[in-house]
C-alpha positions in Angstrom: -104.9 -105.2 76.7 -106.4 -103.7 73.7 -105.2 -102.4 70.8 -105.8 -98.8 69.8 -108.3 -98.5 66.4 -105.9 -98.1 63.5 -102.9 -99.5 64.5 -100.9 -102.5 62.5 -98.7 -103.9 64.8 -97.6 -106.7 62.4 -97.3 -104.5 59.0 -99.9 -106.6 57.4 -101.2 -103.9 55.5 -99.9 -100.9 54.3 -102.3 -98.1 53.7 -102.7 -95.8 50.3 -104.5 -92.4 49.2 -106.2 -92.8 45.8 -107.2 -90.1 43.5 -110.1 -90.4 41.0 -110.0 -89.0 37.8 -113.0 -86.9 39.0 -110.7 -85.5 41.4 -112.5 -87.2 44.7 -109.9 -89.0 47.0 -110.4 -92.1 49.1 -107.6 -92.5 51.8 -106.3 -95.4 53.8 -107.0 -98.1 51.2 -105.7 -101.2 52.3 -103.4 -103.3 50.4 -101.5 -106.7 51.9 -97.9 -105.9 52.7 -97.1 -109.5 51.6 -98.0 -108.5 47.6 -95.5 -105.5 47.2 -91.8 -104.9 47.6 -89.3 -106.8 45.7 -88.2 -105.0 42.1 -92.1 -103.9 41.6 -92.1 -102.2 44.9 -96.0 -100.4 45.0 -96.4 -101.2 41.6 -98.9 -104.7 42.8 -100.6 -102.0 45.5 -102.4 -100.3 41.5 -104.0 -103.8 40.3 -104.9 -104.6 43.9 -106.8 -101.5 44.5 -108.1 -101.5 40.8 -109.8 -104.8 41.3 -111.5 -103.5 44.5 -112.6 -101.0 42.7 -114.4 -103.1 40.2 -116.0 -105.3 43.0 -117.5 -102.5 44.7 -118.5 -101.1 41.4 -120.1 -104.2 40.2 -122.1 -104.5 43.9 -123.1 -100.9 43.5 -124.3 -101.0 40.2 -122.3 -98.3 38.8 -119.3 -98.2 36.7 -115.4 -97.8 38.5 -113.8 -94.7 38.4 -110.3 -94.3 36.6 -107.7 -93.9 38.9 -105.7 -90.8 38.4 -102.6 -91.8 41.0 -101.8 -93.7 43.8 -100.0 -92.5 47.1 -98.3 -94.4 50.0 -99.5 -93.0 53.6 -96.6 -91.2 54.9 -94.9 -91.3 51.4 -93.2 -87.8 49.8 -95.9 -86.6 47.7 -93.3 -86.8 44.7 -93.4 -90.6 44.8 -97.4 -90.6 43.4 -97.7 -93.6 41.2 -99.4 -91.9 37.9 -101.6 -94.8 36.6 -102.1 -94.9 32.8 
């Protein structure tokens, strides 16, 4: 049987909303469950998703854009990593 689009039966990834300095927002970034948890919890999901940023920046020609704060899907909006 098939499995529906979109679903992650084996938590391999867990998925995060990213806000741009600019204020645009890219949602469902994917991030390997396998790098966070432990005493950094998200912290690893920020340099994960800040290098992607820089390879698709680099492959676009154009520079990255600072990211303002990082959000767990289904997370309390309170939790919003502020990156620095």
């Amino acid at each position: 049987m098939a499995k529906k689009p979109g679903t992650n039966p084996k938590g391999e990834f867990v998925f995060f909303d990213v806000i741009y300095e600019d204020g645009s927002q890219r949602s469902n970034r994917r991030v390997p469950a396998e790098i966070l948890g432990g005493l950094d919890k998200d912290e690893p999901a920020r340099g994960f998703i800040i290098e992607q940023d820089r390879e698709i920046a680099e492959k676009s020609g154009r520079s990255p854009l600072e990211i303002q704060s990082i959000t767990r899907v289904g997370a309390k909006p309170d939790k919003a990593m502020k990156v620095r």
